[in-house]
N, C-alpha and C positions, 0 to 999 in steps of 0.2 A: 400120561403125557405131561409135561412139565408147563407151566405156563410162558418159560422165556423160549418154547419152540414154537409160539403161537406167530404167522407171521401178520409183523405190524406193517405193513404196507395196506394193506384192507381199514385198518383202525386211527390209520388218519384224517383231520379233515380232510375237507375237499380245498380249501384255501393251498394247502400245502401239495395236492398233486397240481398244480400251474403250473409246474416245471416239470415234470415226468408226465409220462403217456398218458393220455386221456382216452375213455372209449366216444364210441359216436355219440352218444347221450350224456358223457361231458362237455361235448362242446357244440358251441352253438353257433347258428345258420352261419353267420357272416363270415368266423371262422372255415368251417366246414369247405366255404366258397370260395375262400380266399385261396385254402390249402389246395384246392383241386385248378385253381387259376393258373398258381404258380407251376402244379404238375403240368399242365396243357403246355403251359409257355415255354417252361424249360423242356420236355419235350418236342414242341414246333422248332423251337433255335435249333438243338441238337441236329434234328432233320434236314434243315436248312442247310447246314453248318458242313455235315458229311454230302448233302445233295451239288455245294458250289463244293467239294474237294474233286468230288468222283469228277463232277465235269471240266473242273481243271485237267481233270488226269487223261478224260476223254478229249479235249482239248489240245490239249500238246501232243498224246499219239497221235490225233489228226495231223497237224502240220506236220512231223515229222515224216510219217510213214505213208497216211493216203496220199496229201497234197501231190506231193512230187511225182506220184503216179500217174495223175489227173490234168496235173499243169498245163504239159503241152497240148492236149485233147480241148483243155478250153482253149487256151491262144490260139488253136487252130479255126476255134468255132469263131472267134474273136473274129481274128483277120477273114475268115469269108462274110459273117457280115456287113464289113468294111470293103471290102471287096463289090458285095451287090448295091450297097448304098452307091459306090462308085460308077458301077457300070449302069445304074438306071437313073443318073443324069444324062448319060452318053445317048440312054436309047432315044426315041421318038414315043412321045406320049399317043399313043393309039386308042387309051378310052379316058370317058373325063371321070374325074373323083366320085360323081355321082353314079356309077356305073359300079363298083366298088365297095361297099357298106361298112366292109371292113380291112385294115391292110395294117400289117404287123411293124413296119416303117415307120418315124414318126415325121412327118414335113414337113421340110425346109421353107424359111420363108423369107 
């Protein structure tokens, strides 16, 4: 085997791999920490990132497609509770607040 097939990437210093890949026992803790910081972080973004797209996406099907389905059903439920807030000024109070513990109304005063 000839000498100039020997590869010299092994017979450099260590000064000169700074710039090419290092194994885990080239490099050291703060590195090592750093590099897995950045991983976490730009991973969380990422996930973030696609997490506000989809619920954009899920967003606007809403209004589009369910709302309009739904609308009237609530305006209906709207107007009768407007409707019994109305009608139970009109009745005669028959028991007193204390008779009562809890009531879904909130008090006119």
């Amino acid at each position: 085997m000839d000498d100039k097939a020997v590869n010299f990437v092994q017979e450099e210093p260590k000064e000169d791999l700074l710039g090419k890949r290092k194994s885990l026992y080239d490099a050291g803790p703060f590195e090592i920490f750093w590099r897995n910081f950045l991983a976490g972080m730009s991973r969380t973004l990422g996930s973030l990132f696609l997490y506000l797209v989809f619920m954009i996406i899920v967003y606007g099907l809403f209004l589009k497609y369910v709302l309009p389905v739904y609308l009237p059903v609530i305006n209906r439920i709207s107007n009768l509770i407007e409707s019994i807030e109305k009608m139970q000024k009109f009745l005669p109070q028959t028991s007193t607040p204390q008779d009562i513990p809890f009531s879904i109304f909130p008090k006119n005063k």
